[in-house]
LUMLOFI-261070 format. One line per 5 residues: number of its first residue (from 1); for each residue x negated, y negated, z negated of C-alpha. Coordinates in steps of 0.02 Angstrom, whole numbers. Each point is the difference from the previous one (the first is absolute). Layout:
<ronus>
NUM	X,Y,Z | ...
</ronus>
This chain:
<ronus>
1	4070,5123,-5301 | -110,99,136 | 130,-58,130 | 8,-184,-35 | -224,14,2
6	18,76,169 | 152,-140,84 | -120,-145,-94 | -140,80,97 | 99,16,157
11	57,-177,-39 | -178,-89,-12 | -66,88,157 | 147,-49,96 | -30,-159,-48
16	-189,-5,44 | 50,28,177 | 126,-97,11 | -125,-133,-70 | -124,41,99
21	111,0,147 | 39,-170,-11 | -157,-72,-33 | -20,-188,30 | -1,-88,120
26	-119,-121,68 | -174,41,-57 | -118,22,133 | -55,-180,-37 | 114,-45,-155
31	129,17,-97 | 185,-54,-29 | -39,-49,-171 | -171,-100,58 | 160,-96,124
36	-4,-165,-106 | -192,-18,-45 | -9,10,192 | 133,-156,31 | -86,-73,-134
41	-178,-10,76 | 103,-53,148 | 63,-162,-81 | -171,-32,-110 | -128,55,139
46	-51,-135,120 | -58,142,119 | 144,132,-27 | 134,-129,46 | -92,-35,149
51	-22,176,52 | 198,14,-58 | 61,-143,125 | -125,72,140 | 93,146,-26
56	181,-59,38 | -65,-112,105 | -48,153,105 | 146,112,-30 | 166,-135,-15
61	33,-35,184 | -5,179,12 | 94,38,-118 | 120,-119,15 | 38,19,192
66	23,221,-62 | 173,-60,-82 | 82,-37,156 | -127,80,112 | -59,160,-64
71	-50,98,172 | -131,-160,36 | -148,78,-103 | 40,193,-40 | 9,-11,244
76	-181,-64,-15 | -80,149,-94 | -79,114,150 | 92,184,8 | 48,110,103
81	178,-87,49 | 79,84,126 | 118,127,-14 | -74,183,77 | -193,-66,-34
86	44,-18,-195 | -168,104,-34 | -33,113,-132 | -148,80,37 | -167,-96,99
91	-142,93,83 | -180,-83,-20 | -119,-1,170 | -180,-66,6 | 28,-94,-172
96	147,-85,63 | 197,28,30 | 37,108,135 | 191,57,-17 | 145,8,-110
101	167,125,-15 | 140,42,-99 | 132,-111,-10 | 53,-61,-205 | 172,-59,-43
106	-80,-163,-40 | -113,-118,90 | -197,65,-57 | -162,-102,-32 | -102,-31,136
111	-176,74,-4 | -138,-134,59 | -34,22,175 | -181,25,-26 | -157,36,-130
116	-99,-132,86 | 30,-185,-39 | 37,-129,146 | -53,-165,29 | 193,-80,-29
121	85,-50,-133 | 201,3,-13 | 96,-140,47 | 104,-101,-147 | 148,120,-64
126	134,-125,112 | -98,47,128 | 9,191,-17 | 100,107,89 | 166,41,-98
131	54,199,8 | -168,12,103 | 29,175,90 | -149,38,103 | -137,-77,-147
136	-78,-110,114 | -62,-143,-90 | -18,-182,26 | -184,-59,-33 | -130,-138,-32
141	-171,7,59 | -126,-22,-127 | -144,-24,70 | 66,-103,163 | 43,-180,-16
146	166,34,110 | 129,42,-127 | 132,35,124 | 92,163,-67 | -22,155,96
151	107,151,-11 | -127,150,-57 | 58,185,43 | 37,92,-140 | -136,122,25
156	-129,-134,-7 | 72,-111,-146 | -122,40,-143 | 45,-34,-151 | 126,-113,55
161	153,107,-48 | -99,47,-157 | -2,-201,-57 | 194,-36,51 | 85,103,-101
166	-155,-30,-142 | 48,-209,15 | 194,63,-22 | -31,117,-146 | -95,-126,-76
171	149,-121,17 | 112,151,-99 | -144,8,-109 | 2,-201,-62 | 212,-9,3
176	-9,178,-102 | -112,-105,-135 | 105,-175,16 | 159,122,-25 | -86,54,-169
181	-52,-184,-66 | 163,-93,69 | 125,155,-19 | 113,-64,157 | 53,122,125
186	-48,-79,163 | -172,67,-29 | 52,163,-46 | 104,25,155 | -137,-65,138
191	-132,96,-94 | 122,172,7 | 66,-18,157 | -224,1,64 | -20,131,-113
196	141,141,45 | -33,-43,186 | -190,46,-41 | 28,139,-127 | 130,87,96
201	-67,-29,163 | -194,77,-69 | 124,127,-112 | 43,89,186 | -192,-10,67
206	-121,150,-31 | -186,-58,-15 | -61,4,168 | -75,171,101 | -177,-2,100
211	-26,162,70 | -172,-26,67 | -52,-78,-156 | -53,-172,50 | 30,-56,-158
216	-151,126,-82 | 178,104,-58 | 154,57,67 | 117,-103,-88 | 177,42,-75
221	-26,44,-169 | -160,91,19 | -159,-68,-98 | -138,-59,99 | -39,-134,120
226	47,-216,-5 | 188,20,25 | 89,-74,-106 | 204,1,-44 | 45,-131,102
231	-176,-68,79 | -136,63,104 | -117,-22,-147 | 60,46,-179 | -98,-172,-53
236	132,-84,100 | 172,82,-75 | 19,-159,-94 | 201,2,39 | 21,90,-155
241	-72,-129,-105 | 124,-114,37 | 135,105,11 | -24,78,-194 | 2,-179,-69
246	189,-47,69 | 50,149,-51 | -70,-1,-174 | 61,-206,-4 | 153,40,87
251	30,175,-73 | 178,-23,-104 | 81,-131,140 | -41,175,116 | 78,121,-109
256	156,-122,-32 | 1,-34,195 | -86,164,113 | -3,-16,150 | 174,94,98
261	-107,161,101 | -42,52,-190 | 162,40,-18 | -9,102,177 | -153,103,-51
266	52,30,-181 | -164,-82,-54 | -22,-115,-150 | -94,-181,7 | -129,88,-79
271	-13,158,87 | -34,-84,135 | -127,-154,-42 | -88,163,-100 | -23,131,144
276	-77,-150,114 | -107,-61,-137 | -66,185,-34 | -51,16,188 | -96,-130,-10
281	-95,41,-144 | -7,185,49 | -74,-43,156 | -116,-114,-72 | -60,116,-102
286	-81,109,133 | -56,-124,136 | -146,-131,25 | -140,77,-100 | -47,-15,-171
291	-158,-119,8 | -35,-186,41 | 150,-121,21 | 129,124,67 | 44,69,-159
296	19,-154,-95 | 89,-73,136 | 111,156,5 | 41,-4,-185 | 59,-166,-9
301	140,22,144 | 55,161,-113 | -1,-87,-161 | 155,-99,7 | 81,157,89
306	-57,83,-161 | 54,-89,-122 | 174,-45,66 | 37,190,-17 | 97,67,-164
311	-62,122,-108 | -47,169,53 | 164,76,-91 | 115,-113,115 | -62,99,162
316	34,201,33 | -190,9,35 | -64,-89,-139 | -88,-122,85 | 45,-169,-62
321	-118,-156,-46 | -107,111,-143 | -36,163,111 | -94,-143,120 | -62,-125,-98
326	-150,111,-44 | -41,34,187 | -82,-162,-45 | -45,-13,-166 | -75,167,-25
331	-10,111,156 | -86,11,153 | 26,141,153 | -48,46,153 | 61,-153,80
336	-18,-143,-159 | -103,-50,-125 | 96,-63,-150 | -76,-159,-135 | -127,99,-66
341	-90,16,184 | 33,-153,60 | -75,-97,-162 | -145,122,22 | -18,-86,190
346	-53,-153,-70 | -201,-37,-19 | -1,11,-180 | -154,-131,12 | 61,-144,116
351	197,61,-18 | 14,-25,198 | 114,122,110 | -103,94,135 | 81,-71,134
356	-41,-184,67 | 69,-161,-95 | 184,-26,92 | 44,190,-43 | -87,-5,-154
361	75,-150,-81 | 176,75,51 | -38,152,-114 | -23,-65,-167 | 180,-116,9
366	106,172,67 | -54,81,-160 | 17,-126,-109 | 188,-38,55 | 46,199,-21
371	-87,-17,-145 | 137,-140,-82 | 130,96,106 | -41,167,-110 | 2,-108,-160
376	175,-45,36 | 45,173,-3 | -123,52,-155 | -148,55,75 | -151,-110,-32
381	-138,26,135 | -89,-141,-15 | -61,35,-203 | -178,79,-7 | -42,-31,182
386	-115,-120,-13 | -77,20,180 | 175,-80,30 | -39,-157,-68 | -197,-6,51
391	58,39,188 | 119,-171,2 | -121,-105,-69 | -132,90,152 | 93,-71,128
396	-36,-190,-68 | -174,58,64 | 64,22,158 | 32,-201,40 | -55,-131,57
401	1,-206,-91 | 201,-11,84 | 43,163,-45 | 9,109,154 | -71,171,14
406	-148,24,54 | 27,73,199 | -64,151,68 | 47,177,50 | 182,12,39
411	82,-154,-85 | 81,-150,34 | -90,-121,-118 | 120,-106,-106 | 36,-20,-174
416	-27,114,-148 | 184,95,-42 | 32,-100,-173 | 133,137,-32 | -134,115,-96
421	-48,-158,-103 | 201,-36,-27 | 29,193,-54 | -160,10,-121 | 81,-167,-81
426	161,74,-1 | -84,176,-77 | -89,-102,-127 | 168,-104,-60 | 90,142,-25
431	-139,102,-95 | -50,-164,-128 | -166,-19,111 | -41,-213,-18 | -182,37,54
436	47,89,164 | 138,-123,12 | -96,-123,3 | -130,42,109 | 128,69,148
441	56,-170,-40 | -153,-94,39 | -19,92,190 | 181,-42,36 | -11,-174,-48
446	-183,-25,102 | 99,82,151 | 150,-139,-21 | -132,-134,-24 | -90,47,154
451	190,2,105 | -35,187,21 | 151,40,-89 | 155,-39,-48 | 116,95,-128
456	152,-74,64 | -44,104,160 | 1,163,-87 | 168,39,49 | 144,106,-130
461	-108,135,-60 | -117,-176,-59 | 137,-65,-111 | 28,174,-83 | -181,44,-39
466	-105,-167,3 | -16,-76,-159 | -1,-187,-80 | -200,-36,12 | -90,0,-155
471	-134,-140,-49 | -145,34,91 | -115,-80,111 | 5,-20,190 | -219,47,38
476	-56,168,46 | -178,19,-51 | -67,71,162 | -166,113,62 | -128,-63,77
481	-46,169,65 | 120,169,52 | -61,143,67 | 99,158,28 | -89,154,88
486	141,102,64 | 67,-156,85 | -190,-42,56 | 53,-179,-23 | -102,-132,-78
491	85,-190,-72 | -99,-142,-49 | 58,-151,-63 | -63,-191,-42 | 126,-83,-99
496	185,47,17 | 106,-154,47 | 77,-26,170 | -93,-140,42 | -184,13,-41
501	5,211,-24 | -112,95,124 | -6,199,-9 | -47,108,151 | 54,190,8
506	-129,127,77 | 62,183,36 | -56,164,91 | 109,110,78 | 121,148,-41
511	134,97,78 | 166,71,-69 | 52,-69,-185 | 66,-159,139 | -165,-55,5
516	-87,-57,153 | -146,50,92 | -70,-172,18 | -162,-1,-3 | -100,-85,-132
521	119,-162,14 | 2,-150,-90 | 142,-151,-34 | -39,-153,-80 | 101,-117,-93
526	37,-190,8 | 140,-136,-88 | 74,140,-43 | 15,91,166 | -96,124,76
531	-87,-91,148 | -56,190,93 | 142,110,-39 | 23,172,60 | 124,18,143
536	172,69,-62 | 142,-58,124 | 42,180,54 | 194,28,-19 | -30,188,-22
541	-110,159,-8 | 74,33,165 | -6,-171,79 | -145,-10,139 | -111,-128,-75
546	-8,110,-180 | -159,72,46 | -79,-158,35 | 77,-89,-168 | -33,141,-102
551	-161,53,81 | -173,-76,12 | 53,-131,132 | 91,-98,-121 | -141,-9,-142
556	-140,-131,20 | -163,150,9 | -107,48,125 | 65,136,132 | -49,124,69
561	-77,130,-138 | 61,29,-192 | 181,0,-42 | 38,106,-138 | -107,107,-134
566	-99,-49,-177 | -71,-180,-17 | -147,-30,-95 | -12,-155,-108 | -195,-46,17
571	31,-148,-125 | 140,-110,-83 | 10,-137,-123 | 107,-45,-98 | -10,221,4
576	127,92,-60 | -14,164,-118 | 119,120,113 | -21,130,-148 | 101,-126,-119
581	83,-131,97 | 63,-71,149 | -72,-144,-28 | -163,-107,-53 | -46,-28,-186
586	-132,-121,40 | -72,-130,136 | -162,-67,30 | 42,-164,90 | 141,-122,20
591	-36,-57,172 | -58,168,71 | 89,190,51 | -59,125,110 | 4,166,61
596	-106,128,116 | 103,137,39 | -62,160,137 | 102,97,90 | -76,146,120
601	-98,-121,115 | 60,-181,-47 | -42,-110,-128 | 78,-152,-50 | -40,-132,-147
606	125,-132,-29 | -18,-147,-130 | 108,-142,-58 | -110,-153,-59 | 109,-146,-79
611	-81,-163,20 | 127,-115,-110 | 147,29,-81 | 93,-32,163 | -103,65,141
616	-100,157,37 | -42,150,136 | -21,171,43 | -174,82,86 | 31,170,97
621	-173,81,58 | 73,169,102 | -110,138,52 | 51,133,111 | -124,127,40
626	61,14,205 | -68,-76,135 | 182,-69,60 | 109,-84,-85 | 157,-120,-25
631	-1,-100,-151 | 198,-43,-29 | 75,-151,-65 | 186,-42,-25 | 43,-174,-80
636	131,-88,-32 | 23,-141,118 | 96,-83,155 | -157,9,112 | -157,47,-22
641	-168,-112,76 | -190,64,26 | -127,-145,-15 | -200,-33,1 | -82,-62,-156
646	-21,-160,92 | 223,0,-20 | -17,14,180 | 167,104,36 | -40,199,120
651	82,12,159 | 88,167,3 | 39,93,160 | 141,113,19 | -22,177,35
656	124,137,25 | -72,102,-160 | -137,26,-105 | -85,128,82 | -29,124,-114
661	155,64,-91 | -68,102,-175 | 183,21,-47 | 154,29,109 | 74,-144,-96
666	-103,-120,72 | 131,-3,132 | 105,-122,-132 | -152,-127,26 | 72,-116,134
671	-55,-166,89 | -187,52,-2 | -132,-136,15 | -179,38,-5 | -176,-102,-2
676	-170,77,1 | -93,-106,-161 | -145,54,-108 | -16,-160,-90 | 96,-37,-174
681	175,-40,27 | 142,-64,-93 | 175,52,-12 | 139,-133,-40 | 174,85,-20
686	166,-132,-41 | 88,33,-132 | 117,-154,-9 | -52,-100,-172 | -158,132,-13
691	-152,35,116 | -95,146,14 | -179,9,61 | -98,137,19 | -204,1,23
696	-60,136,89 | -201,33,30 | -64,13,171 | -64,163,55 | -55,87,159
701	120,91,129 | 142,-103,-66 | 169,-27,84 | 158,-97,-73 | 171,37,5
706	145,-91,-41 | 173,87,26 | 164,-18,-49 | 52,152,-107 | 164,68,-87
711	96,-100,-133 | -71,20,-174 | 158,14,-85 | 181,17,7 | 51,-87,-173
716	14,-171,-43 | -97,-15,-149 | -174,36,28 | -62,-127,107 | 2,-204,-7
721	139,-55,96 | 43,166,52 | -187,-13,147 | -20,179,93 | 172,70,-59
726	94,98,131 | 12,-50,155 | -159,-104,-27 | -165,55,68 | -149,0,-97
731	-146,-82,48 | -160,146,-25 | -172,8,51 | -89,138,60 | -216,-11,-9
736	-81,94,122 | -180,75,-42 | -41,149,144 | -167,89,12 | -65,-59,-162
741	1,83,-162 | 125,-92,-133 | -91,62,-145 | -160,-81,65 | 75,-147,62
746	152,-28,-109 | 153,-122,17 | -2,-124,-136 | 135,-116,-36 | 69,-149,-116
751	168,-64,2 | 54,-150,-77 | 194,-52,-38 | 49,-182,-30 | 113,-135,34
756	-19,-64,168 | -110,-155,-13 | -82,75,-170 | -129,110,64 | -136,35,-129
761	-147,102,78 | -99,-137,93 | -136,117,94 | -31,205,-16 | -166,59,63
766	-100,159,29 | -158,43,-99 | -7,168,62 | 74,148,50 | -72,174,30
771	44,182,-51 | 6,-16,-170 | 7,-172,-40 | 95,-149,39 | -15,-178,-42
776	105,-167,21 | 16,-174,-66 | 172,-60,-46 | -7,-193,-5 | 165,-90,-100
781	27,-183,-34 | -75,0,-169 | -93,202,-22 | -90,101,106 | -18,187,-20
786	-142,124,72 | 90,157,21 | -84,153,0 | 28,179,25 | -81,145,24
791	31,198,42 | -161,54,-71 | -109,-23,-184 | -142,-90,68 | -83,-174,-21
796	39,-98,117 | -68,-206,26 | 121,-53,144 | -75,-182,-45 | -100,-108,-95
801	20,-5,-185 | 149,140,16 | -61,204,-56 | 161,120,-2 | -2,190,-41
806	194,42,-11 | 169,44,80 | 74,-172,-18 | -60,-179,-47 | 38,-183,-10
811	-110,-154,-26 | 108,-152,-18 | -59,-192,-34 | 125,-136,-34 | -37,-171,57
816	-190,47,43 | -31,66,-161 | -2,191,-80 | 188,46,-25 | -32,216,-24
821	-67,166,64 | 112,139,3 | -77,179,26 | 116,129,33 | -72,174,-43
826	-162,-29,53 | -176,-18,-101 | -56,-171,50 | 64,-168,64 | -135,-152,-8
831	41,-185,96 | -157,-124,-56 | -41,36,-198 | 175,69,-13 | 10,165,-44
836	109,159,-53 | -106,180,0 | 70,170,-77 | -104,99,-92 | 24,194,74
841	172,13,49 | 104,-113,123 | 94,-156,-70 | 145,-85,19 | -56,-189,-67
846	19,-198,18 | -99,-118,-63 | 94,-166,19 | -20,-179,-58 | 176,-103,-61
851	-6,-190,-90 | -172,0,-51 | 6,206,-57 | -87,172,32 | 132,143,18
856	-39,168,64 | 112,147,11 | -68,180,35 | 81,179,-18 | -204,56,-54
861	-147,-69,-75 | -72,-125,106 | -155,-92,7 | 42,-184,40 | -99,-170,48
866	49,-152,-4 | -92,-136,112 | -133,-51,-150 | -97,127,-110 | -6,194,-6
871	108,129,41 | 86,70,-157 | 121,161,-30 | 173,-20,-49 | 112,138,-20
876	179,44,79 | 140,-124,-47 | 101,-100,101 | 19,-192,2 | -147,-14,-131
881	-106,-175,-13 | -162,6,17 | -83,-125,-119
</ronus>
């Protein structure tokens, strides 16, 4: 009986491993069992049958020509081809390839030529060079308008090699996923025959040496240092990705048909797909830091390389999928910070990464797709992380009325990644959430409504995760107010439609966290677009305009002086409670937003008054406590025009530079015109349907500029009609003000947006301007506003019937009669018998008069007046009659 206990015993463990040896196949991103529910979205899903014919449509010419042509697309992936230079071993120099040796019985991958990224793009794949032996690439400029190929040397070809054999991977990738919906061979065999030609070839290649430690580490298998696997930086070792998901799609056509050198080497499909894989996340593992984007970005390459492995009793070593999968889940090291850390990265308060919007918003989506990765394989990250959740939803913050990202620090601009929205959908399906479901549902369908998005666009992994949409809505509620401090970056917003929205940003200065120093810079907003966007048409880091893109010359601010360090926000309304929020709870006005922000010796207030439901504009009053200075302006526009405020159009003369260079990037300014004027001036820039003008105050010493400077952007999306994309100039003016102080005598601006022919500011005129005050009159078709603001608490009279103690103000009549007074932190604002007066401290307040009504709004008590009778005390309360 004690024998037959001991052979059952024997029995069941036996057949644990040999269970656990064979475990299933796919399940990075599904299962075979999940195989029909899939099809079945296919053929009920308006969106996933799109995305499904998109796919073959990609993949079937391909495909198809691999039956009788099988050499065409495995010849085009870049290796080391030729027999004797078969490397298996590459030496780093200066960040960038140097030299290779060894010789492997098999053709290996080639290593990108360089760290640095190029200005060229690789030609179409019938254009590439089949069996390419020396690496040299065919390219296409980006940034010129010829788009005549060039051959690039290998050593300076970027990330050119990096992308071909990523585009052909990707190809496996989609055929690996058809072969598992449609079952037929064809795509099996073109996906296998990329795949062994990669695995094999990167199977032969040691990670790459740098003896002098260019790389902050020497390399090979020793922690420390960028390097990654198969990349210069471990952020970039995305190969793998691809590369674990045919093999998990495609992993029992291998083992039925491996590839002939297995046989050779006496290595098994598996032995061999699992010793890359394990490099890979080995090396990752130890390189690129454990803070800020790196070691998200780091994790996600590893994951699928993770969880394609078997379990830890298949391998001599142990190491199999559950001896890593808490490397991320649990751990952190010398060299990463698992879950735990990186959830603890996020502002628990505004739920924002510290790093600026385009790296930010990238964050939150990684860890929400290894998140529904993990819960394939029984491990549920996502439950009681609720920062998770709160840090999606923070990014909708982050937008403007079309949907783009708000631009600055190092970013592109663009649309919001949907894919976090798409995973917290899927998370909430799965888990029986309807609430959550509902509301991810909401922000997808505003995004699809707004042509931001498209679900048929979100590729294979889309029609696996993304889920039918639940009833739900299609409007965001949005903010009329975010602040967040460690970003130092301030958005208002009036209304949140494309077409009648306005919303200016306003921003100091930081560096690191891929933020910029820029100044104390402002952007502001218009049909949607932003009208004076911050310059980002740099290819690169390395490319030689980066400085002046990501630097202060790109940012509309005043040079030379502050840059980086703490801002100080002297007032703000709508205000935000930073303690609680990232956003405003309340708002004094509907037609009026401000903010007075201080930043070592500047100053800036900017406001947004609306005027109608369709038309409205922005005031900038800039201080700068120098005695030289250049305010900058970049707009969007064709050309850009200087007039009188008699319309009478400047005369420009060209000069061979501006003088005075306060930043070696002014060098990017070209076709320099200048005109000494100390009158108010007008600047008109053409933006096809839309104009832009700009009212500038005269002022002593002054000199204008106009140049032509750097593209603002290399995508296609973030401008009407594509204006100022790359290789377009874009038109920028430069204000001069030498040997006078800028504090004193500060540079005060509006600028107006509208539909050429539409123009609704008739007249703007000075009251006064001095060191602490400043005054104007901003005449419209049917209101006028008095604008006021001031740097100091004092009563001030700047004319008759007007008294004004306070940071900001507004006095606005509507067809010649009373309309409202807005005081913005301040203790008294009085126009004729009008009047709004705090008691002790400084109020935020508007007294305003709508179809036949009293209304006041006020964040304090407030002592209030109308035009007949006595003053009388009301107390805080917002949109309350006064009867």
């Amino acid at each position: 009986m004690k024998f037959k206990i001991i052979v059952v015993v024997i029995l069941t463990c036996c057949l644990n491993v040999v269970v656990a040896q064979k475990a299933e196949h796919p399940r990075i991103y599904t299962k075979a069992s999940e195989r029909t529910n899939i099809i079945n979205k296919i053929e009920t899903e308006d969106w996933a049958k799109t995305s499904w014919e998109a796919l073959l449509q990609d993949i079937d010419g391909h495909v198809n020509r691999h039956v009788t042509n099988p050499e065409w697309m495995v010849s085009r992936l870049a290796m080391y081809w030729k027999e004797g230079e078969r490397y298996t071993q590459c030496y780093i120099k200066n960040q960038d390839w140097d030299y290779g040796e060894g010789n492997a019985p098999l053709p290996t991958v080639r290593l990108p030529g360089m760290r640095r990224w190029n200005d060229f793009v690789n030609v179409p794949l019938e254009d590439r060079t089949p069996y390419n032996a020396t690496g040299d690439m065919l390219g296409i400029s980006r940034s010129s308008a010829d788009k005549t190929p060039v051959l690039v040397p290998y050593k300076e070809t970027g990330h050119m090699i990096r992308q071909n054999n990523s585009e052909i991977l990707k190809l496996a990738e989609k055929s690996a996923f058809a072969y598992f919906i449609t079952q037929e061979e064809k795509y099996a065999k073109f996906s296998a025959d990329i795949f062994w030609t990669w695995m094999l070839g990167t199977y032969y290649m040691q990670p790459p040496l740098d003896p002098e430690k260019s790389s902050k580490g020497p390399g090979g298998y020793a922690p420390g240092g960028i390097l990654g696997y198969y990349d210069y930086e471990v952020i970039h070792d995305d190969r793998q990705d691809f590369a674990a998901a045919i093999y998990d799609f495609l992993y029992n056509y291998l083992n039925a048909n491996p590839h002939k050198h297995l046989k050779t080497i006496n290595k098994s499909v598996t032995d061999v797909s699992s010793e890359v894989f394990k490099r890979f996340i080995e090396i990752g593992l130890v390189r690129g830091g454990k803070k800020g984007n790196w070691n998200v970005n780091r994790y996600r390459h590893i994951m699928n390389s993770i969880l394609v492995l078997e379990p830890n009793e298949f391998y001599a070593d142990k190491k199999g999928r559950d001896y890593y999968i808490p490397f991320y889940t649990e751990k952190s090291g010398d060299h990463y910070a698992g879950l735990p850390e990186i959830v603890a990265n996020y502002n628990k308060v505004t739920g924002l990464w510290p790093e600026s919007p385009g790296y930010a918003s990238g964050m939150i989506p990684f860890v929400l797709e290894m998140g529904l990765k993990l819960y394939n394989s029984g491990v549920n990250t996502l439950a009681g992380n609720p920062i998770i959740e709160k840090a999606a939803l923070a990014n909708l913050g982050w937008l403007d009325a079309r949907g783009n990202l708000v631009l600055f620090g190092d970013m592109r601009g663009g649309p919001a990644d949907m894919s976090a929205f798409e995973s917290l959908l899927t998370y909430a399906t799965w888990e029986g959430n309807t609430e959550t479901a509902k509301s991810m549902a909401t922000a997808i369908r505003k995004n699809i409504a707004s042509g931001q998005y498209k679900r048929e666009n979100s590729g294979w992994q889309g029609i696996i995760f993304n889920q039918p949409l639940p009833d739900s809505g299609s409007e965001l509620p949005f903010h009329k107010a975010a602040y967040s401090p460690f970003h130092r970056h301030i958005i208002m917003k009036n209304g949140n439609d494309e077409a009648n929205g306005l919303m200016f940003t306003l921003y100091g200065g930081r560096y690191q966290s891929h933020l910029a120093e820029n100044g104390l810079a402002m952007q502001f907003y218009s049909n949607g677009w932003v009208m004076s966007p911050d310059a980002s048409a740099y290819e690169s880091y390395w490319s030689k305009d980066a400085g002046y893109h990501r630097g202060i010359t790109g940012s509309n601010t005043i040079v030379p002086g502050y840059k980086k360090g703490a801002i100080t926000i002297n007032a703000m309304e709508p205000s935000v409670d930073t303690t609680n929020s990232f956003y405003n709870t309340t708002s004094v006005s509907d037609n009026v937003s401000f903010a007075d922000v201080s930043a070592e010796e500047k100053r800036r207030l900017v406001a947004m008054i609306r005027t109608s439901e369709t038309t409205g504009y922005y005031v900038d009053v800039f201080r700068s406590n120098q005695n030289n200075n250049d305010y900058i302006h970049h707009n969007l526009g064709h050309t850009v025009s200087l007039k009188n405020t008699s319309n009478t159009t400047l005369k420009l003369n060209d000069v061979n530079d501006l003088g005075t260079e306060y930043d070696k990037n002014y060098s990017f300014f070209k076709n320099q015109k200048k005109i000494k004027f100390n009158e108010d001036f007008n600047a008109i820039w053409d933006v096809d349907y839309l104009t832009v003008n700009m009212w500038m105050m005269g002022q002593n010493n002054r000199e204008l500029y106009t140049v032509s400077a750097p593209p603002t952007t290399l995508r296609s999306d973030i401008t009407p009609n594509q204006i100022n994309k790359s290789p377009e100039n874009t038109p920028t003016l430069i204000v001069r003000q030498n040997g006078i102080n800028g504090a004193k005598y500060p540079f005060v601006s509006v600028f107006e947006t509208y539909k050429t022919g539409k123009k609704s500011i008739k007249n703007i005129s000075k009251i006064e301007a001095n060191q602490s005050f400043v005054g104007i009159t901003v005449e419209g078709e049917q209101s006028t506003q008095i604008i006021l603001s001031a740097t100091e608490q004092k009563l001030v009279k700047p004319e008759k019937g007007i008294a004004f103690e306070g940071v900001f103000g507004v006095v606005s009549e509507k067809n010649n009669a009373f309309e409202y007074l807005y005081l913005g932190q301040g203790k008294l604002l009085q126009h004729g018998n009008f009047k709004i007066e705090a008691f002790d401290e400084a109020v935020s307040a508007e007294l305003r008069f709508k179809e036949g009504r009293y209304f006041y709004s006020s964040d304090k008590p407030v002592s209030i007046k109308l035009n007949k009778g006595e003053a009388k005390n009301y107390p805080a309360g917002y949109n309350m009659e006064i009867k």
